[in-house]
C-alpha positions in Angstrom: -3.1 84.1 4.9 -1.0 80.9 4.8 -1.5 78.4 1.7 -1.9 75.3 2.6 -0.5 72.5 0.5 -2.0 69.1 -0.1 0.4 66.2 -1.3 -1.0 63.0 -2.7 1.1 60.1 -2.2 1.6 58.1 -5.0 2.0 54.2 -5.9 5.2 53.8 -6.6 4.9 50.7 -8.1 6.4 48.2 -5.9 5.3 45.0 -4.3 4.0 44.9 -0.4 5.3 42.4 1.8 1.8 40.4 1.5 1.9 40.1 -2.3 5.4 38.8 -2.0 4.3 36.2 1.2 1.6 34.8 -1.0 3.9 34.0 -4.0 6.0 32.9 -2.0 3.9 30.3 -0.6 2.0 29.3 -3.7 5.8 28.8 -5.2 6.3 26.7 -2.2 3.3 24.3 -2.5 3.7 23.9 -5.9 7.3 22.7 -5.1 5.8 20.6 -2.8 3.7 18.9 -5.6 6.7 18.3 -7.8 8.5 16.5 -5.1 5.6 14.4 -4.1 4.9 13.0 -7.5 8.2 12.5 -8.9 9.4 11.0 -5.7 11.5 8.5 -5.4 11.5 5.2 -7.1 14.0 3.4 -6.3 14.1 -0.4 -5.6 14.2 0.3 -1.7 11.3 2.5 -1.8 9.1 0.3 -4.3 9.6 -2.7 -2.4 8.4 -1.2 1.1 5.3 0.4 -1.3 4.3 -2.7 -2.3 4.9 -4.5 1.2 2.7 -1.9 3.2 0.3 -2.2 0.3 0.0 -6.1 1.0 0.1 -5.6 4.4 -2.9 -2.9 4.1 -4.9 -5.3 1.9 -4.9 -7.6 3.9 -6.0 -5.8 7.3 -9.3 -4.3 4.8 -9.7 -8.1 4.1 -10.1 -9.6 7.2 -11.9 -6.4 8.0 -14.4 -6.9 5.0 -14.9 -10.9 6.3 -15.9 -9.3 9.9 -18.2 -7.2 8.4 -19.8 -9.4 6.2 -19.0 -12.7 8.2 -18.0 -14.2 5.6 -14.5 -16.0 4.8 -11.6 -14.2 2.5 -8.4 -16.5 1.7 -5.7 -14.4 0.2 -4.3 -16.4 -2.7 -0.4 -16.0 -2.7 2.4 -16.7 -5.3 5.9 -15.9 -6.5 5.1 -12.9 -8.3 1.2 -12.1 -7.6 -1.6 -12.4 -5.6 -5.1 -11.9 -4.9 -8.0 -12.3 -2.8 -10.8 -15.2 -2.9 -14.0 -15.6 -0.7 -15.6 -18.8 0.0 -19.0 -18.9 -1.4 -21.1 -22.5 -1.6 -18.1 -24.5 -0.6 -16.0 -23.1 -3.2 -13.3 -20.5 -3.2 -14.2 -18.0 -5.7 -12.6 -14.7 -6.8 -13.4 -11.7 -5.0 -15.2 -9.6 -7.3 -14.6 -6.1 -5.9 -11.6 -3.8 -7.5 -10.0 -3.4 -4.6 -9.6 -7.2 -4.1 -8.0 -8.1 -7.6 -5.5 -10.1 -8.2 -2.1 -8.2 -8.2 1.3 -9.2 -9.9 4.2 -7.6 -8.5 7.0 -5.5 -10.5 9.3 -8.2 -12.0 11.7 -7.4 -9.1 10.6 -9.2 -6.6 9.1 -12.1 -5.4 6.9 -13.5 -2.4 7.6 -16.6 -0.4 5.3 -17.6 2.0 5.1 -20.2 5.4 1.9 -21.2 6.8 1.4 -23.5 9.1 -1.4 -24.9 6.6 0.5 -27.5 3.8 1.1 -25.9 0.7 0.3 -27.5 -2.7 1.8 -26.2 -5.4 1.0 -26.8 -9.2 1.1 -24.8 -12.9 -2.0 -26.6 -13.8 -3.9 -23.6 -14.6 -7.5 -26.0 -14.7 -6.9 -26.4 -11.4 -9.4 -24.4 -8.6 -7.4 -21.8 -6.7 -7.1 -22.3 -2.9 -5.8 -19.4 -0.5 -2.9 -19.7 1.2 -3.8 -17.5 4.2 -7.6 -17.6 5.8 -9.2 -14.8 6.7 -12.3 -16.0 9.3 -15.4 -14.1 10.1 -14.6 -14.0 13.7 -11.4 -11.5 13.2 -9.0 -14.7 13.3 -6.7 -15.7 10.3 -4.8 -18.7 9.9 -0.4 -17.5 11.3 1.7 -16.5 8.1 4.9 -15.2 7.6 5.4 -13.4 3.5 9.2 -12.8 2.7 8.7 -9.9 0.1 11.8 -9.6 -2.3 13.8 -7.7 -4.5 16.3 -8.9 -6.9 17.8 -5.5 -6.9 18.8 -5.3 -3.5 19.7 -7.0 0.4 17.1 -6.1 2.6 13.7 -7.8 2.8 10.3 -7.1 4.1 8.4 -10.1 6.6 4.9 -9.7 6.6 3.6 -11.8 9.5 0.3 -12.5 10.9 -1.1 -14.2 13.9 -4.2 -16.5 14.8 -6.0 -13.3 16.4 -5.6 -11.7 13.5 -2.4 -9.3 14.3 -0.2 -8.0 11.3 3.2 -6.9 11.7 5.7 -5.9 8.6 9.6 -5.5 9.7 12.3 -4.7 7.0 15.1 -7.0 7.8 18.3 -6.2 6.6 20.9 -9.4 6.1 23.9 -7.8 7.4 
């Protein structure tokens, strides 16, 4: 009679090719994560942050004035602005978070043309009056924002048209 032999095959203690695929990719995203919130932060990149933010801002303003036909100015000065709405006649703050008033890093600087005249005064007493006008018809009075940086050349020009169009081009000098 023949013996028959049985072999178990034994762990051996190594990894399989899935277990090393999923570190891999947890090691991968967790790169990713690093990267993403250190970032970079130089002048360049915080100047176009804050451009596209005031550019986005405004777009939900004159949104938020369609919706709730109403009218938003946007309140603009060297190193700030913010967002008023016109309630009995006067031009009062907006008093939703993601309307406040916003200073800029001390970097850089807004200048703004309107075809409305500008009046400008330190007299802190006095009421605050938007530079740009948001309408509840989706129109908005034609702008063009210079955004700045002392730090380097190239600019950001936020304009905007009477139909309500926003366009943001870097512009660089040379």
């Amino acid at each position: 009679m023949a013996k028959t032999t049985t072999r178990s095959i034994q762990n051996t203690g190594g990894f399989t090719l899935i277990e090393l695929m999923v570190v891999i990719v947890i090691i991968g995203i967790v790169i990713n994560f690093a990267v993403v919130s250190f970032g970079s932060n130089s002048p360049a990149d915080r100047l176009n942050k804050e451009s596209t933010r005031l550019m986005s801002l405004i777009q939900i303003a004159g949104e938020e004035a369609l919706l709730r036909s109403s009218f938003i100015g946007v309140d603009i000065l060297r190193d700030s602005y913010g967002f008023l709405r016109l309630e009995e006649g006067e031009w009062q703050p907006v008093d939703d978070d993601l309307f406040r008033d916003r200073s800029l890093p001390d970097d850089m600087l807004l200048t703004i043309i309107t075809s409305q005249p500008q009046e400008n005064s330190d007299d802190e007493d006095e009421k605050r009056t938007p530079e740009i006008i948001l309408l509840n018809s989706g129109e908005m009075t034609p702008f063009d924002i210079k955004i700045t940086s002392i730090n380097i050349d190239d600019y950001y020009r936020l304009s905007g048209n009477e139909v309500g169009d926003l366009t943001l081009n870097r512009v660089s000098p040379y």
